[in-house]
C-alpha positions as CSV (number, residue, x, y, z in Angstrom):
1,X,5.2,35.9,53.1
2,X,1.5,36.8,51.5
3,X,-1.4,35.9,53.9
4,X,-3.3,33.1,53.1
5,X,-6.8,33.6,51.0
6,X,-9.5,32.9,52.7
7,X,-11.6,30.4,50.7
8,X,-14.1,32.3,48.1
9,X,-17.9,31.5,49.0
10,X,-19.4,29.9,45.5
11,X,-21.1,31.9,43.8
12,X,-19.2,34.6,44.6
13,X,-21.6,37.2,44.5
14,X,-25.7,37.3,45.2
15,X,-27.8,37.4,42.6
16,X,-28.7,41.0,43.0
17,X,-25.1,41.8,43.2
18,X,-25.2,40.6,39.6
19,X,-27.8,42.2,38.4
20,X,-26.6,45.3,39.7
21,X,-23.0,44.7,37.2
22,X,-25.5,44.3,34.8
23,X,-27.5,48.0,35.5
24,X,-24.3,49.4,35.4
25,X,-23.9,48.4,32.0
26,X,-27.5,48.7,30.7
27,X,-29.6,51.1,32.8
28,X,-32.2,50.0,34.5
29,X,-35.1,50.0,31.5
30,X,-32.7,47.8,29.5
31,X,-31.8,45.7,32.1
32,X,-35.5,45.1,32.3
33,X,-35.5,43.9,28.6
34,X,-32.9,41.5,29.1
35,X,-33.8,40.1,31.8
36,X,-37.4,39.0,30.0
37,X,-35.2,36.7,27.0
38,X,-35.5,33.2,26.8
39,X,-33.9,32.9,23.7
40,X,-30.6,34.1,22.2
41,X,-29.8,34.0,18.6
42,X,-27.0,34.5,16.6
43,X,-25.6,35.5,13.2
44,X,-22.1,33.6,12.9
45,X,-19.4,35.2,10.8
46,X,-18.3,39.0,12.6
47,X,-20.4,37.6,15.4
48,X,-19.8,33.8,16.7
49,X,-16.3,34.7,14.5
50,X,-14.0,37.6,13.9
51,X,-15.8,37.2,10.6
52,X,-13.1,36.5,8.6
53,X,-13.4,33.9,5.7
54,X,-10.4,31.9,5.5
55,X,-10.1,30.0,1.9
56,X,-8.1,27.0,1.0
57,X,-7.9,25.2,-2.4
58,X,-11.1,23.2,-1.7
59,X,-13.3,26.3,-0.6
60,X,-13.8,27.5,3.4
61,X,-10.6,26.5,5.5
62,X,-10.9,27.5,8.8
63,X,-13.3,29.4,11.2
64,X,-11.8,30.7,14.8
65,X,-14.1,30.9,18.2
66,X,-13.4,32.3,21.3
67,X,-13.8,29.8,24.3
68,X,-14.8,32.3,26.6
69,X,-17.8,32.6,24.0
70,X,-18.5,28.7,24.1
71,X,-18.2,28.6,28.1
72,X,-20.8,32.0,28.4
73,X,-23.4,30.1,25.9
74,X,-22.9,26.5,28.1
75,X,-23.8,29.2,31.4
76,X,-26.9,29.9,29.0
77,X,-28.0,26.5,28.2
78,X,-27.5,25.1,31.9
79,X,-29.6,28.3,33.1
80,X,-32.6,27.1,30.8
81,X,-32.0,29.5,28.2
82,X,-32.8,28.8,24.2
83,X,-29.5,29.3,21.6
84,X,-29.8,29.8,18.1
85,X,-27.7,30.5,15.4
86,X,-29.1,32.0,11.7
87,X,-26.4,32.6,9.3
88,X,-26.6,32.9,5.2
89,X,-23.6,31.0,5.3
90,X,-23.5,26.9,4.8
91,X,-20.6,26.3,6.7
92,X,-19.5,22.4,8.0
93,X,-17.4,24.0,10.8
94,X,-20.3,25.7,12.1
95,X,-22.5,23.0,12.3
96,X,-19.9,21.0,14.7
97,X,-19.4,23.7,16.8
98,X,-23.3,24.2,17.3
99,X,-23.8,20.5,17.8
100,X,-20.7,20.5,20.3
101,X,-22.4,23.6,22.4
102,X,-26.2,21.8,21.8
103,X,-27.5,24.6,20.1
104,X,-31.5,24.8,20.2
105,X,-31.3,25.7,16.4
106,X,-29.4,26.2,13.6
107,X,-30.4,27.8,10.3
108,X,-27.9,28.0,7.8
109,X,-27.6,29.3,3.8
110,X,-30.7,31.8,5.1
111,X,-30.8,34.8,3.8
112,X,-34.4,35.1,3.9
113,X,-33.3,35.8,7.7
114,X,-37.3,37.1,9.2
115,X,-38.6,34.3,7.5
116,X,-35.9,32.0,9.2
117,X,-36.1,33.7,12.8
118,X,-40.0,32.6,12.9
119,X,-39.0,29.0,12.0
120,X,-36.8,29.5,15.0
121,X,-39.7,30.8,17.5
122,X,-41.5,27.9,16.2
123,X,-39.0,25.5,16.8
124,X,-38.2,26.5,20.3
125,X,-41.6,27.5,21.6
126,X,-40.3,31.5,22.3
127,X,-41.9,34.7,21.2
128,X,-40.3,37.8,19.5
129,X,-40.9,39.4,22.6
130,X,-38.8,37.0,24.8
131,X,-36.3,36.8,21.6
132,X,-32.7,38.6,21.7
133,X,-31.0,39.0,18.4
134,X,-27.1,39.5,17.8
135,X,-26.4,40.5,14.1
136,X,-22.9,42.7,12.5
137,X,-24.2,43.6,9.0
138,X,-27.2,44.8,7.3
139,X,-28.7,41.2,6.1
140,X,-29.8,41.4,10.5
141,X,-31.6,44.5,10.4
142,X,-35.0,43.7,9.7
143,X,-35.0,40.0,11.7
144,X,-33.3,42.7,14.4
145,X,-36.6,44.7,14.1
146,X,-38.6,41.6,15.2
147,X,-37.5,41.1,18.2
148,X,-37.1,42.5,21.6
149,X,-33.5,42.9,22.3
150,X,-31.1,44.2,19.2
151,X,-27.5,43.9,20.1
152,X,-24.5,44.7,17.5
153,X,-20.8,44.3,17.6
154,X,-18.7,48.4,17.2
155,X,-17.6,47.7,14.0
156,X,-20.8,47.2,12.1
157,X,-22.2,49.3,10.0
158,X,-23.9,52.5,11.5
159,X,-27.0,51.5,10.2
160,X,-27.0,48.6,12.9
161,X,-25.4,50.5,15.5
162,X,-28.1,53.2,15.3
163,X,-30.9,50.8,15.8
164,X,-29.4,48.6,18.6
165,X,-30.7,48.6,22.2
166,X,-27.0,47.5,23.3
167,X,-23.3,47.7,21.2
168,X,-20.5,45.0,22.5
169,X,-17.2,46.8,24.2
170,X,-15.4,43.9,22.0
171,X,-15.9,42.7,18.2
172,X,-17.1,39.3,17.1
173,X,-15.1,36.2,18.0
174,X,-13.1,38.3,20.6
175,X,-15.8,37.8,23.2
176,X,-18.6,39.8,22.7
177,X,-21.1,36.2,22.7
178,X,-20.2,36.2,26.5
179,X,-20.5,39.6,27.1
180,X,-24.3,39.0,26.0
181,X,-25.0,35.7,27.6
182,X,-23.3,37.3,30.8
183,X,-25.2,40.4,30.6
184,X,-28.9,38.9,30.0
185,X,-27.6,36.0,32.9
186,X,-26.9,38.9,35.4
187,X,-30.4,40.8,34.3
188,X,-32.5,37.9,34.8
189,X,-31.0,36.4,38.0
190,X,-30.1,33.4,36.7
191,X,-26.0,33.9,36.4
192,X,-25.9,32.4,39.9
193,X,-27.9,29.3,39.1
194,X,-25.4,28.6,36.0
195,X,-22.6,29.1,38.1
196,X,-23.6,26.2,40.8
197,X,-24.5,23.9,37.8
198,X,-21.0,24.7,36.3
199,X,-19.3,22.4,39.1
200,X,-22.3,19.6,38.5
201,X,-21.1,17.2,36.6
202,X,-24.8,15.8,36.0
203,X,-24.3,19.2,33.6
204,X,-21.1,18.6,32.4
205,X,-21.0,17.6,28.3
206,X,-19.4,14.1,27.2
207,X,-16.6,13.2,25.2
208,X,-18.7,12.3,22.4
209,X,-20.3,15.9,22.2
210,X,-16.7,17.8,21.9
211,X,-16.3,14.9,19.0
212,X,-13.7,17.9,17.1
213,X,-11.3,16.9,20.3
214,X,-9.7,13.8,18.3
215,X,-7.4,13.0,21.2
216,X,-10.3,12.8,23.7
217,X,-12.9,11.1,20.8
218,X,-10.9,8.0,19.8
């Protein structure tokens, strides 16, 4: 027979432990930098998705997310923290998934991306300088330039990958959201508070926002 566990404390860690995962992974200067963003924002496709672009006889088919992603940008809106996504892509799917996760902002069809990432800071009251920005492919760069934090995904183009403060251990759609959300979470000491709010249901989302969940809508 195994021993009994003992019960685990909730959060399981301090919040200093946390930040410490997160030095580990970032160094102390970047660490710094994360910890200062108030606002996350997003391409979608080799990001939010593996970027693949699945076609059926009536155009775009199907788009695949990770739910680890979707629960590590919930931890980031319960913590207080801003969510954006700014794709050149018009896409119906991704407009129900960033209604389902209550995105802050979502710019869509934009390749004009600077000019779209200021309507952004506008619309959520952030500066560049409190601003992180997660891009794959070259169409990123320069709105990556505006900001404080530049983070790619390993297969991007070198160009990216040269600029970026901080490159995912995973690719789009396999996770690499939550490693970000996690990470900046950790760095600013607010992982714990999004943990406790996790079993709040005052910040659980209804039914009618996960309206994709047929069985659980009608």
């Amino acid at each position: 027979m195994t021993a009994a566990r003992k019960p685990t404390a909730w959060p399981p860690l301090s919040a200093e432990q946390y930040r410490r995962q997160a030095v580990e992974c970032l160094g102390e200067e970047l660490t710094a930098s994360f910890a200062n963003i108030k606002l996350l924002v997003f391409d979608c496709d080799g990001v939010l998705t593996p970027g693949n672009l699945v076609y059926g006889p009536s155009g775009e088919a199907l788009k695949e997310f990770h739910s680890h992603d979707g629960l590590g940008l919930v931890m980031a809106r319960i913590a207080g923290l801003k969510r954006a996504v700014l794709t050149g892509r018009n896409s119906e799917i991704v407009f129900l998934r960033c209604t389902e996760l209550r995105f802050d902002s979502l710019k869509m069809g934009r390749f004009d991306k600077v000019g779209a990432l200021q309507e952004i800071l506008d619309e959520t009251g952030c500066g560049p300088d409190e601003t992180l920005y997660m891009g794959d492919d070259l169409i990123d760069l320069p709105a990556m330039h505006q900001v404080l934090v530049a983070v790619g995904v390993p297969n991007a183009p070198v160009e990216i990958l040269d600029f970026c403060h901080h490159v995912t251990s995973v690719a789009g759609g396999q996770g690499a959201v939550r490693e970000v959300t996690d990470l900046v979470l950790k760095s600013s000491g607010l992982y714990s508070t999004a943990l406790t709010r996790l079993l709040d249901k005052a910040w659980h989302p209804s039914v009618q926002e996960f309206s994709s969940d047929e069985e659980l809508a009608q």
